[in-house]
gemmi code that builds the backbone of each chain (N, CA, C; Angstrom):
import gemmi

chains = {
    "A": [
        ("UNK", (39.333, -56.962, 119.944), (39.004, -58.353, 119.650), (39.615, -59.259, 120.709)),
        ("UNK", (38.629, -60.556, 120.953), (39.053, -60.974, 122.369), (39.606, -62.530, 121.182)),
        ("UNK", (40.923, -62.966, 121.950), (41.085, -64.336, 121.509), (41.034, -65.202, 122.519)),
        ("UNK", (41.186, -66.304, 122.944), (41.120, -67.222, 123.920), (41.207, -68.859, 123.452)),
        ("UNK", (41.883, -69.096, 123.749), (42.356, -70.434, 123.434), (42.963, -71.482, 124.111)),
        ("UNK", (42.671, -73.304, 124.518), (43.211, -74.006, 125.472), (43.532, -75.209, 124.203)),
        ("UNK", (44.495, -75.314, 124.113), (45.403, -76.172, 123.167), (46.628, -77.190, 123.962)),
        ("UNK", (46.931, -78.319, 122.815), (47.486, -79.113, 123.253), (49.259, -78.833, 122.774)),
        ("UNK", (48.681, -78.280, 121.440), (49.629, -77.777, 120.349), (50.728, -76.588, 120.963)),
        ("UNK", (51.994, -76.455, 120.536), (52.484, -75.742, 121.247), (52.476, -74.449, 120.599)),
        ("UNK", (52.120, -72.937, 121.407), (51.746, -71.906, 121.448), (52.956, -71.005, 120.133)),
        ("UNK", (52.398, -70.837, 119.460), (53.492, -69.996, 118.222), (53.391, -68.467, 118.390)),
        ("UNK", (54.129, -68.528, 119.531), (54.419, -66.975, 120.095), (54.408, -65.762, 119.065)),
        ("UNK", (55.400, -66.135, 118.353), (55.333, -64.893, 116.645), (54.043, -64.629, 115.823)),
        ("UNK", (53.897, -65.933, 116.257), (52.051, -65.969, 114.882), (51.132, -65.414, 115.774)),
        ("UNK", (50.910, -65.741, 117.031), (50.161, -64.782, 118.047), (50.421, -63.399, 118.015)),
        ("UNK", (51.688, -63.001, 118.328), (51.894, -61.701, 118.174), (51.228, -60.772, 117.120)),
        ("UNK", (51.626, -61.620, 115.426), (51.322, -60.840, 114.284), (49.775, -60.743, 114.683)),
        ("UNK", (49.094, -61.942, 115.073), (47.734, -61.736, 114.517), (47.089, -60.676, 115.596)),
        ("UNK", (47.935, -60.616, 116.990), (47.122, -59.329, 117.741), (47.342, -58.476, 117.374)),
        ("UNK", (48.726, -57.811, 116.740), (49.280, -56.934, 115.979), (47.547, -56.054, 114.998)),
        ("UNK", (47.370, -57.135, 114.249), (46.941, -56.877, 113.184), (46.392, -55.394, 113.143)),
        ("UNK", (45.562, -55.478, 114.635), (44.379, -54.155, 114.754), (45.488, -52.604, 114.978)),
        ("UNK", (47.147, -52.623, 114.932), (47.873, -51.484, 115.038), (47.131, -50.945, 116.458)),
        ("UNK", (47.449, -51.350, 117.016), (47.214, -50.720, 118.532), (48.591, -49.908, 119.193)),
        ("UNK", (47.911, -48.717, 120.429), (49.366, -47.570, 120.750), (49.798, -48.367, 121.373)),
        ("UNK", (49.255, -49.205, 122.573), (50.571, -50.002, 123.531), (50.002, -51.287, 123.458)),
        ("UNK", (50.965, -52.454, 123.915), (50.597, -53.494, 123.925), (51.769, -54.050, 124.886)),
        ("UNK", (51.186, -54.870, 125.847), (51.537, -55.260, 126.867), (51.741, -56.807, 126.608)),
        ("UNK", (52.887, -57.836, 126.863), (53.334, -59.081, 126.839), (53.329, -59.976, 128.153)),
        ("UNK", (53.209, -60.780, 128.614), (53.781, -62.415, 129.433), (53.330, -63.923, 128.780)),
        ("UNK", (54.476, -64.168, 128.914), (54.529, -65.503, 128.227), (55.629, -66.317, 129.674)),
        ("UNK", (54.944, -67.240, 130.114), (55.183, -68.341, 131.151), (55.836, -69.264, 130.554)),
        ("UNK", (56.787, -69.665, 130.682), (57.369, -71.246, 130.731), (58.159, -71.902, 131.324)),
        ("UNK", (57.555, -73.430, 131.042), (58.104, -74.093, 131.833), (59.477, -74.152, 132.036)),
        ("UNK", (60.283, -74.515, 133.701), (61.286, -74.233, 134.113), (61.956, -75.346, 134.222)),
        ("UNK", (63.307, -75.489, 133.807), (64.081, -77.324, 133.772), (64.236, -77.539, 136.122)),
        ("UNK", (63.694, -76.773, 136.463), (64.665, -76.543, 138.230), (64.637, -78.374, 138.112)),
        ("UNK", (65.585, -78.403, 139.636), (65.315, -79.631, 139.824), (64.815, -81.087, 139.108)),
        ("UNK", (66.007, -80.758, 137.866), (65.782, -81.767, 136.976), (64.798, -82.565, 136.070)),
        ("UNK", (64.086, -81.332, 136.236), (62.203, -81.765, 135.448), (62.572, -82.082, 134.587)),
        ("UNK", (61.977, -83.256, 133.986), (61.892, -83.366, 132.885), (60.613, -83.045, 131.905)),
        ("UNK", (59.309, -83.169, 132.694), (58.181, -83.050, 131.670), (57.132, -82.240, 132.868)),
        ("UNK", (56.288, -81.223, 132.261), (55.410, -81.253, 132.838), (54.053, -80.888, 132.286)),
        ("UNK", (53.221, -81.851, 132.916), (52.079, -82.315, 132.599), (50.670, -81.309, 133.146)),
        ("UNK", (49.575, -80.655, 132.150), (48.694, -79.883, 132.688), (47.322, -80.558, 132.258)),
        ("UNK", (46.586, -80.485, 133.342), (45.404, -81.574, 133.114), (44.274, -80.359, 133.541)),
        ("UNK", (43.391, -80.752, 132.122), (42.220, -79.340, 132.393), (40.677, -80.429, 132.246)),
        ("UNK", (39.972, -79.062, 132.484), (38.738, -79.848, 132.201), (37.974, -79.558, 130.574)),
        ("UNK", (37.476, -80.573, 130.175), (37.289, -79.814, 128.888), (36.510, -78.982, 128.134)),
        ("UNK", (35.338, -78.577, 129.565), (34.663, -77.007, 129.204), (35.275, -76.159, 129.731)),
        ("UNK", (35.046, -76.028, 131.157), (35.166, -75.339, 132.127), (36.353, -74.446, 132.314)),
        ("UNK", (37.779, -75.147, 131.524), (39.074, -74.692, 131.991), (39.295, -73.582, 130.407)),
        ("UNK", (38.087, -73.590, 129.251), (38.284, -72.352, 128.388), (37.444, -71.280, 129.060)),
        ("UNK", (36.197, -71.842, 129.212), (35.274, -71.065, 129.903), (35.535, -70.143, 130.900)),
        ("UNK", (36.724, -70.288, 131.657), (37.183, -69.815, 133.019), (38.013, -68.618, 132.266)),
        ("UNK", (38.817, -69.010, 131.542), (39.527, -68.283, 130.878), (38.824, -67.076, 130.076)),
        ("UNK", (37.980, -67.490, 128.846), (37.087, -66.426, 128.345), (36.241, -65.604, 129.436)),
        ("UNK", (36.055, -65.816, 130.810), (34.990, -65.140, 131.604), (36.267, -64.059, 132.138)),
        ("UNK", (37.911, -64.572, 132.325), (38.454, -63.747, 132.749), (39.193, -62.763, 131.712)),
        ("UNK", (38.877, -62.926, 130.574), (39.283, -62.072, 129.372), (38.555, -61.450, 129.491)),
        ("UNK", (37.118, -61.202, 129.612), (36.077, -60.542, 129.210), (35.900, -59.616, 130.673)),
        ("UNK", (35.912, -60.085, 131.486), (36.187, -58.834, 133.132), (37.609, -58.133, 132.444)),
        ("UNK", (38.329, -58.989, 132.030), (40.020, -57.819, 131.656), (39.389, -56.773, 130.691)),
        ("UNK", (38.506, -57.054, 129.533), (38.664, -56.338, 128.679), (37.545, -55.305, 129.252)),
        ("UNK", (36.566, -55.449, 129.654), (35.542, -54.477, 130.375), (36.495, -53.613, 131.258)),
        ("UNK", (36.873, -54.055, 132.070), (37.674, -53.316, 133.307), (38.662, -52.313, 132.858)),
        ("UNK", (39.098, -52.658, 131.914), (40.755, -51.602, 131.515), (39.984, -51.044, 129.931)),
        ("UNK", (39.178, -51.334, 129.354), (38.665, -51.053, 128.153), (39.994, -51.429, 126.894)),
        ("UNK", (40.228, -52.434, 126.990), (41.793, -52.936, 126.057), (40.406, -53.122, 124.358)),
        ("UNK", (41.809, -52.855, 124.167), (40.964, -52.594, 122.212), (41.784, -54.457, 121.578)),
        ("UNK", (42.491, -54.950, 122.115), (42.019, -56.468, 121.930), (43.187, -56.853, 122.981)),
        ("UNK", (42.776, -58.249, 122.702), (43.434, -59.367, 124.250), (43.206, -60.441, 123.882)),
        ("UNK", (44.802, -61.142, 124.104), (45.010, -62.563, 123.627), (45.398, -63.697, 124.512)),
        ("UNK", (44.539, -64.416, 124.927), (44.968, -65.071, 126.186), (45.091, -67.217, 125.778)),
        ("UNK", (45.664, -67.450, 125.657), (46.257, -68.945, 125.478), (46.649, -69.709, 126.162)),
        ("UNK", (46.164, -70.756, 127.005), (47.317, -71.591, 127.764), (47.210, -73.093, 127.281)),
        ("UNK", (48.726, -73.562, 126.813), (48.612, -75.203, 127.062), (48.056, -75.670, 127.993)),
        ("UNK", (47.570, -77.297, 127.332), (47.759, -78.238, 128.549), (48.328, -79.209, 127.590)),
        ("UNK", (48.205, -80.424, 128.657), (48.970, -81.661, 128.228), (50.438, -81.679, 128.232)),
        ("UNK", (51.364, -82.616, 128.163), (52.704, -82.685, 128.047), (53.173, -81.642, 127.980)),
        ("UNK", (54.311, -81.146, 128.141), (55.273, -80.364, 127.668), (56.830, -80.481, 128.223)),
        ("UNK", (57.688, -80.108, 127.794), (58.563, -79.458, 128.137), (59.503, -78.933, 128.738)),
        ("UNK", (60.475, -78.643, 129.635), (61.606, -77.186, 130.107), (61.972, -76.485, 128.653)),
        ("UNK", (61.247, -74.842, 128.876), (61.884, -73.967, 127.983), (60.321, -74.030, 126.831)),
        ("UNK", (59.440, -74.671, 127.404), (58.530, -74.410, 126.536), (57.166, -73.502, 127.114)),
        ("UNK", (56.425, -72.640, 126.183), (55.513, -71.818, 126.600), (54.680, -72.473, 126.659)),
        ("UNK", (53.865, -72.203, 128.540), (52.767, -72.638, 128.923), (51.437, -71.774, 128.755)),
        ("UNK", (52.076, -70.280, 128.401), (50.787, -69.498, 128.477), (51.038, -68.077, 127.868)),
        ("UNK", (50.772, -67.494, 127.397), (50.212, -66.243, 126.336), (49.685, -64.867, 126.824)),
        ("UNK", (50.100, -64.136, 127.085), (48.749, -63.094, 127.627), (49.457, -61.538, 126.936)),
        ("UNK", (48.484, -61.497, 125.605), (48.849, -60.184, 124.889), (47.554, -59.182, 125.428)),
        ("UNK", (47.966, -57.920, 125.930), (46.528, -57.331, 126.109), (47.565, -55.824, 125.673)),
        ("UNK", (46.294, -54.794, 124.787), (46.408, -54.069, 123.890), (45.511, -53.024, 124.724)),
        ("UNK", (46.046, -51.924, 124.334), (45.389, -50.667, 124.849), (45.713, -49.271, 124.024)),
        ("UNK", (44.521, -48.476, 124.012), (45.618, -46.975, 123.501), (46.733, -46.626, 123.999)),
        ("UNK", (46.959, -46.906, 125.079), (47.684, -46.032, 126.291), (48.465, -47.318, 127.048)),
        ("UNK", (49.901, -47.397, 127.733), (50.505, -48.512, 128.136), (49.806, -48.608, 129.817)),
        ("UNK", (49.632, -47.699, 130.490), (48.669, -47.913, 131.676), (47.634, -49.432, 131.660)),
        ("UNK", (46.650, -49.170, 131.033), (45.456, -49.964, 130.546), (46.198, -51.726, 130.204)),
        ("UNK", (46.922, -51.712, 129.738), (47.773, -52.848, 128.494), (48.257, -53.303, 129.859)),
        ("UNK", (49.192, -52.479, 130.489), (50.053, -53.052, 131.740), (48.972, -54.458, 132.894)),
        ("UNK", (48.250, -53.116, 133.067), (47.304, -53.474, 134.672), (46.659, -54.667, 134.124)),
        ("UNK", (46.261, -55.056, 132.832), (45.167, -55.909, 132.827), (46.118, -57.496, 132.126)),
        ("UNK", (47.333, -57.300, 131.844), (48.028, -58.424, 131.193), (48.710, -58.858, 132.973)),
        ("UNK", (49.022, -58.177, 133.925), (49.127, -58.584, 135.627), (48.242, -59.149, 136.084)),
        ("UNK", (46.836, -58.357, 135.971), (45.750, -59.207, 136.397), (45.313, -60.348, 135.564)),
        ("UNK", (45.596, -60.572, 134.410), (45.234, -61.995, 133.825), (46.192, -63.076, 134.394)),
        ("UNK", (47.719, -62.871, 134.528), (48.371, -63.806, 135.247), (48.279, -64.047, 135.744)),
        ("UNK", (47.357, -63.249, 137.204), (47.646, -63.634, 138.600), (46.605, -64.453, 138.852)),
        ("UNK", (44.869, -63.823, 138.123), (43.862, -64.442, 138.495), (43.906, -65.866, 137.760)),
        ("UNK", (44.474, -65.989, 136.409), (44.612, -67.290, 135.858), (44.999, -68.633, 136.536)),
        ("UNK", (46.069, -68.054, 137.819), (46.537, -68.951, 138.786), (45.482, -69.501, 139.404)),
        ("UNK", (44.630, -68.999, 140.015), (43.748, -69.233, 141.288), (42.229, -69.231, 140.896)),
        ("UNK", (42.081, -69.026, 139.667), (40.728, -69.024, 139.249), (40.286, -69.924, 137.676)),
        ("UNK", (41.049, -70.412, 137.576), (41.116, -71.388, 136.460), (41.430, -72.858, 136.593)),
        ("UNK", (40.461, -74.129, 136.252), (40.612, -75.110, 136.176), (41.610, -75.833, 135.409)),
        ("UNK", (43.160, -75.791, 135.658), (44.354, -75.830, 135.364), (45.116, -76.838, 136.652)),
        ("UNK", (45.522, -77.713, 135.982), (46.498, -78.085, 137.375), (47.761, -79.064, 136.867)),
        ("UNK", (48.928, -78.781, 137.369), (50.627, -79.247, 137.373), (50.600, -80.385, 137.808)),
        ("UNK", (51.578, -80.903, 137.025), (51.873, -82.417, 137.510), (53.266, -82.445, 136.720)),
        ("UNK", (54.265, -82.531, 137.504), (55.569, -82.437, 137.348), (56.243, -83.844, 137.699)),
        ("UNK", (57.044, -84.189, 136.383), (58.031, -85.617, 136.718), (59.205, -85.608, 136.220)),
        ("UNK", (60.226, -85.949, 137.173), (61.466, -85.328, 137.158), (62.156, -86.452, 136.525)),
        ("UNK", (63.844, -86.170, 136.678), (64.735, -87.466, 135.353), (65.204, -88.509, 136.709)),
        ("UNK", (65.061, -88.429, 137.881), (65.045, -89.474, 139.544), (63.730, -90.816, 139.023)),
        ("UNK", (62.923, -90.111, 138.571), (61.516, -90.768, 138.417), (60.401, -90.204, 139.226)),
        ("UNK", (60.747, -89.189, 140.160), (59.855, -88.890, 140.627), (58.898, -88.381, 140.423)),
        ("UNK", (57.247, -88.094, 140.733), (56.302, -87.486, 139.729), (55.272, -86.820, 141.255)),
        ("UNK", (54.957, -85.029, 140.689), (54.286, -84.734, 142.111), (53.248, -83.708, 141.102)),
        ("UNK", (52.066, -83.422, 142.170), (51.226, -82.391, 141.843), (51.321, -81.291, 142.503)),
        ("UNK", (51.467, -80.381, 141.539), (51.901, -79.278, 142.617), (50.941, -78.497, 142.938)),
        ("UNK", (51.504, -78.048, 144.330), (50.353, -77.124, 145.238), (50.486, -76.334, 144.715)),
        ("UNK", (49.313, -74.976, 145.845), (49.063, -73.549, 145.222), (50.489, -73.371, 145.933)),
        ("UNK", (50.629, -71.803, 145.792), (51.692, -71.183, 146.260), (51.012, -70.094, 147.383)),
        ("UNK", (51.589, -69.953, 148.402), (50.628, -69.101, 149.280), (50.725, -67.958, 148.342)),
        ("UNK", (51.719, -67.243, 148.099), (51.591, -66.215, 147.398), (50.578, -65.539, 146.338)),
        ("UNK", (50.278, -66.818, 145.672), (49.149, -66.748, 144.664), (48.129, -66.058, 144.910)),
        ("UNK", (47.567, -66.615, 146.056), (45.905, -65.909, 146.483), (45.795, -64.681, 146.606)),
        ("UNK", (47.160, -64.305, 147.634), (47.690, -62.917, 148.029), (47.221, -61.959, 146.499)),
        ("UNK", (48.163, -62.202, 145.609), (48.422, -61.623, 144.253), (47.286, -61.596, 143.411)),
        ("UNK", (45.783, -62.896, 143.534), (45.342, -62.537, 143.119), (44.051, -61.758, 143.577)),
        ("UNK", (43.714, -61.753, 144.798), (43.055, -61.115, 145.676), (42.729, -59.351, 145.473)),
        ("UNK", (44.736, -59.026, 145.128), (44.966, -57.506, 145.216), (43.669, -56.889, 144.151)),
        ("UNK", (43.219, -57.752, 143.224), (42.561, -57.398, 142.111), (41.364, -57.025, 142.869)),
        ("UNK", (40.671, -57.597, 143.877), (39.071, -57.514, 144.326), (38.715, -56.062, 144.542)),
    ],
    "B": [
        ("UNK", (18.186, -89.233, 143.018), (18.671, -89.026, 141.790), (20.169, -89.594, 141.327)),
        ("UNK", (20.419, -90.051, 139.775), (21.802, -89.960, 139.746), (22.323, -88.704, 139.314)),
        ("UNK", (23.761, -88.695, 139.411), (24.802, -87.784, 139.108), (25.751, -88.753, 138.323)),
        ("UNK", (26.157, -86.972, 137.793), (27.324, -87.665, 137.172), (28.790, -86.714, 137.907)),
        ("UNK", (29.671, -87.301, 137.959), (30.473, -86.526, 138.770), (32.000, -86.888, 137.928)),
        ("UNK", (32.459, -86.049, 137.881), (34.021, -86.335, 136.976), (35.203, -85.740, 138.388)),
        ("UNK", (36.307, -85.887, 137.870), (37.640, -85.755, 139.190), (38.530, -85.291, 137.968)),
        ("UNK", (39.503, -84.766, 138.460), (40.981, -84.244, 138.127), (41.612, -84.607, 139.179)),
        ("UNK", (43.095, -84.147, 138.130), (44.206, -83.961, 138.877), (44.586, -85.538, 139.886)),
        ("UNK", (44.922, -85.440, 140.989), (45.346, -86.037, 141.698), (43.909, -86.662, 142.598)),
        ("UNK", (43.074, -86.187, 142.470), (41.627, -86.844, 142.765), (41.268, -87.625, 141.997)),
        ("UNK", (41.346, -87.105, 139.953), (41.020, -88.568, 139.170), (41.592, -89.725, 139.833)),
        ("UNK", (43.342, -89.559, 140.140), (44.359, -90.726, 140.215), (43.915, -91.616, 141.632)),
        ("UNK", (43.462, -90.894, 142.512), (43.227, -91.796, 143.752), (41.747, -92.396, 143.280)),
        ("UNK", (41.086, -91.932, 142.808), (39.283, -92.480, 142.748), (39.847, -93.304, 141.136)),
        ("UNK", (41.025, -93.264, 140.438), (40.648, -94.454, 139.552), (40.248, -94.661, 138.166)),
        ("UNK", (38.652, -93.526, 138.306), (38.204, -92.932, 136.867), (38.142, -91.850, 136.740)),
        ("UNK", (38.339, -91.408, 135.781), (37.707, -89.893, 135.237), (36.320, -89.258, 135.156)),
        ("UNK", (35.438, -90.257, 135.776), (34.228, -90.168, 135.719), (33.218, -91.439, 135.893)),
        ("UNK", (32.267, -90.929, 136.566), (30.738, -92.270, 137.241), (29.401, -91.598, 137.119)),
        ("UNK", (28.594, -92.701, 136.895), (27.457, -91.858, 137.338), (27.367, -92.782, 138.670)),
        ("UNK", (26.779, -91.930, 139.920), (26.541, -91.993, 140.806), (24.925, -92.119, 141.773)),
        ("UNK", (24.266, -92.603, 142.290), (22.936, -92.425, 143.279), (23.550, -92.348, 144.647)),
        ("UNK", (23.749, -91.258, 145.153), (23.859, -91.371, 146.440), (22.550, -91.097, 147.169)),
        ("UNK", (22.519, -91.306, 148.488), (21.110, -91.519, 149.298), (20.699, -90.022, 149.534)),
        ("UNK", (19.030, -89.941, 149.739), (18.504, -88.780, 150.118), (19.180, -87.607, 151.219)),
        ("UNK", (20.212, -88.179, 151.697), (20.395, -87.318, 152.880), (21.409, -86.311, 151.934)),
        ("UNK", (21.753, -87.153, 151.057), (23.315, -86.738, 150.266), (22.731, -85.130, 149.600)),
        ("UNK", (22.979, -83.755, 149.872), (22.035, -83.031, 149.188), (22.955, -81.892, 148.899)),
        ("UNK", (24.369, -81.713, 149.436), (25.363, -80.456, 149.196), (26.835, -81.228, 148.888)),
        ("UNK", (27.707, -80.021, 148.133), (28.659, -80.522, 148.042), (29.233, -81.145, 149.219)),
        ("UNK", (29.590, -80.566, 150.264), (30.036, -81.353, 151.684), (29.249, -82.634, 151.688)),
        ("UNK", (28.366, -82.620, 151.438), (27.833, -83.861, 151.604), (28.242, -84.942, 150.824)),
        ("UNK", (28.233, -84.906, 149.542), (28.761, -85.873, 148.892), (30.355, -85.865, 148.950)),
        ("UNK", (31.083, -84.869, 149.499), (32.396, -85.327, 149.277), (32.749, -86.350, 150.338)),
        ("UNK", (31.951, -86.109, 151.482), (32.288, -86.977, 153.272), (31.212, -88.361, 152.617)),
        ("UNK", (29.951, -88.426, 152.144), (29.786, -89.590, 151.524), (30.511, -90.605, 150.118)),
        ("UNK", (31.445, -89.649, 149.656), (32.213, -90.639, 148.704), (33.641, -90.904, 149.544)),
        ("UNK", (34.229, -90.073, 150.582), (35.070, -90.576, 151.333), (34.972, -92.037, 152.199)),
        ("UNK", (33.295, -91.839, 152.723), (33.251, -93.038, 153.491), (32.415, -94.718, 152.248)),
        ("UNK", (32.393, -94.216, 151.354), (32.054, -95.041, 150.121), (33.332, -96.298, 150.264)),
        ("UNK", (34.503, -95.925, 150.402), (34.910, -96.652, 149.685), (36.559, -96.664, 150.215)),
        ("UNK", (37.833, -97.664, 149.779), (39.001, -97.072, 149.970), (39.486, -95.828, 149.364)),
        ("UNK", (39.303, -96.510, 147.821), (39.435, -95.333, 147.154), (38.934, -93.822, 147.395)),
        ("UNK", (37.241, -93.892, 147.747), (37.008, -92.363, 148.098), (37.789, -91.788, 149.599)),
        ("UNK", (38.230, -92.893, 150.522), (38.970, -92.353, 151.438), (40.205, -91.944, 151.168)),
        ("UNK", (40.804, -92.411, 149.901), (42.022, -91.804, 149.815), (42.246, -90.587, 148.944)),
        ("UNK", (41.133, -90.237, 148.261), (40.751, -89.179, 147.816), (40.630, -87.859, 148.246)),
        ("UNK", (39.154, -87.696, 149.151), (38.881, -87.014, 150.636), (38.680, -87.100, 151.334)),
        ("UNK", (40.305, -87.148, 151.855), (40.079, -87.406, 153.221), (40.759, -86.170, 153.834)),
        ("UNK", (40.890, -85.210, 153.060), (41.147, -84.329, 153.516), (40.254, -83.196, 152.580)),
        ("UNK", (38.720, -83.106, 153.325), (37.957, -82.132, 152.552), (38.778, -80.662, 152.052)),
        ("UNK", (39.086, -79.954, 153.042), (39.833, -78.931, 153.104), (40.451, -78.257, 151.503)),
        ("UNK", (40.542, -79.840, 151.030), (42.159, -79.545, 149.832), (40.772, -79.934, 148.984)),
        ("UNK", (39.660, -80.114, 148.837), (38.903, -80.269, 147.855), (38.088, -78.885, 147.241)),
        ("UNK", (38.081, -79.189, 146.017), (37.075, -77.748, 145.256), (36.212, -78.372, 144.077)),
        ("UNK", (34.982, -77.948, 143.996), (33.883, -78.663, 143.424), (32.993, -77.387, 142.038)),
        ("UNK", (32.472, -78.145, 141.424), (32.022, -77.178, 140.597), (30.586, -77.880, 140.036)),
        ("UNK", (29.590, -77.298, 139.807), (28.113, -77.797, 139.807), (27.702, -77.142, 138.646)),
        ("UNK", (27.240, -78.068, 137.606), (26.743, -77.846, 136.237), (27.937, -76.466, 135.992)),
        ("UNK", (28.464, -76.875, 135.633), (29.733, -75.755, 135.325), (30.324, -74.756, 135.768)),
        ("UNK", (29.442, -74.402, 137.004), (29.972, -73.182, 138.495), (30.486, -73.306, 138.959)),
        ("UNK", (31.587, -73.044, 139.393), (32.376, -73.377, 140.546), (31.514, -72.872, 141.797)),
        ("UNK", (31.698, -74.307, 142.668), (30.747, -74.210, 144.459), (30.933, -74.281, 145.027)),
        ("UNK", (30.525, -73.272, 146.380), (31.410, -73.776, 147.648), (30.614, -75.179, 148.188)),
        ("UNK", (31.925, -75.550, 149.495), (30.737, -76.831, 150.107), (29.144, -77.066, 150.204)),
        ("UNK", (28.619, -75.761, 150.446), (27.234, -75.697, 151.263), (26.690, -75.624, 150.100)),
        ("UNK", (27.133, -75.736, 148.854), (26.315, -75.474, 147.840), (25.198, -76.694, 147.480)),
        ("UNK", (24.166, -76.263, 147.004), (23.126, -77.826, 146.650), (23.479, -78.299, 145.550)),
        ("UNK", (23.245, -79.756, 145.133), (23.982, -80.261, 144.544), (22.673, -80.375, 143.026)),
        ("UNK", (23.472, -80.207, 141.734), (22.931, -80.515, 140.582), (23.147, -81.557, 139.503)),
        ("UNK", (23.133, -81.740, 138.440), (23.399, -83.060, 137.684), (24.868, -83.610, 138.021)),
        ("UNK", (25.627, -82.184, 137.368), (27.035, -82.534, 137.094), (28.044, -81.954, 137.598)),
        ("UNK", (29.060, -83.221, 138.501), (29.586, -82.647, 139.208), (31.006, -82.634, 139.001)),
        ("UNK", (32.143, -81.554, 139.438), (33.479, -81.716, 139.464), (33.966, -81.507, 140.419)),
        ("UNK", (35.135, -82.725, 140.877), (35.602, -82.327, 141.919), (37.070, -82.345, 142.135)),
        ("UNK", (38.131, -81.749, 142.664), (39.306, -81.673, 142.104), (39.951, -80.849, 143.042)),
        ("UNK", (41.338, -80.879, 142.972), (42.441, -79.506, 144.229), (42.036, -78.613, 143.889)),
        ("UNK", (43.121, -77.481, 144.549), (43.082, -76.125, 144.040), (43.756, -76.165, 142.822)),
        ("UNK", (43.407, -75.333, 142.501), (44.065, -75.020, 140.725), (45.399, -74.581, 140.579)),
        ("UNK", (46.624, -74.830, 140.020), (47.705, -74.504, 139.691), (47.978, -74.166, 138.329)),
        ("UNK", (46.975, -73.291, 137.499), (48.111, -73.139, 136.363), (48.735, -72.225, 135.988)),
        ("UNK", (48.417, -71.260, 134.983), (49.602, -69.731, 134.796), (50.957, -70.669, 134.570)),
    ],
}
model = gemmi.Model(1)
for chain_id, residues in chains.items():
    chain = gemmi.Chain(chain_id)
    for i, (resn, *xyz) in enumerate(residues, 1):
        res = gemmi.Residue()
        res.name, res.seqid = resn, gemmi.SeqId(i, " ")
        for name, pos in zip(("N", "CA", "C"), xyz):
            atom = gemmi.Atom()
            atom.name, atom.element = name, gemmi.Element(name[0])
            atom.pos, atom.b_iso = gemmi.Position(*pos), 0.0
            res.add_atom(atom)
        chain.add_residue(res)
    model.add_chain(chain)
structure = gemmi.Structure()
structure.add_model(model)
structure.setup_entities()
């Protein structure tokens, strides 16, 4: 079972868990992202679009779950306000076998970066407020997938 | 024809709105095209793109490259940062 979800609400890590749980699967693979206090952040802000940035998401659940054959996959990311110390993003993927669970909860992180209509806007306790770039690294990481 | 064209991110903030409908002229017919015609539109579209490079566009809900032809609805916005 595929879940997918873009919420404002903040992500209830435990209640996610139980409900992927539900189907008793052999391995199940975890990442959960959050936001980081560095450099005195105080808030940071994710601005999506309001088809396109679930849509992006469900098209890359659905290549995860074809590709590795995962018996379910739970993929979630905020937007809007948030946080230091709060979860920006979700990625439960389930498999018979921990192989399958592993490879495809890596590749949802990486491609989520670079292929999803998602974007940072960070404002710190100075007053300062920036959008943040890609990371070269990103493309690299998510590329390895092609 | 018009369009309708929406912005994010740091493109909404320089262009102002979150969204226009737009008529740009017959020549206007690919993404490159309309991004170098809303640059020279205006201050605002110059401070927008003026650096095509850092722009990424998406057409009736596809994401497109520049050369792509252009359809009703358009998005245009950075590269993506989330995860």
């Amino acid at each position: 079972m595929i879940h997918v979800a873009v919420q404002t609400d903040a992500i209830d890590v435990a209640a996610e868990i139980d409900r992927h749980d539900a189907g008793g699967h052999g391995a199940s693979a975890s990442f959960i992202g959050r936001v980081r206090g560095e450099d005195g952040l105080t808030e940071l802000f994710l601005d999506h679009h309001p088809v396109l940035t679930e849509a992006g998401l469900a098209g890359l659940a659905h290549t995860a779950a074809d590709r590795w054959g995962l018996a379910a996959l739970t993929l979630i990311h905020r937007v809007g306000a948030m946080t230091p110390g709060e979860t920006i993003v979700l990625v439960l993927a389930s498999s018979p076998h921990r192989a399958e669970a592993l490879a495809a909860c890596e590749y949802l992180i990486d491609r989520l970066k670079t292929d999803v209509m998602l974007w940072k806007r960070e404002t710190f306790a100075d007053g300062r407020v920036r959008w943040v770039e890609p990371r070269e690294g990103d493309q690299g990481r998510a590329e390895r997938w092609d | 024809m018009a369009l309708t064209v929406s912005y994010f991110a740091w493109v909404r903030e320089r262009m102002g709105v979150s969204e226009e409908v737009i008529e740009p002229p017959a020549g206007v017919t690919t993404m490159a095209d309309l991004v170098g015609w809303l640059a020279a539109r205006d201050a605002r579209g110059a401070l927008a793109f003026a650096e095509p490079a850092r722009i990424r566009g998406a057409i009736d809900g596809v994401m497109a490259a520049p050369d792509a032809a252009l359809g009703r609805e358009i998005a245009l916005f950075p590269p993506v940062t989330g995860g």
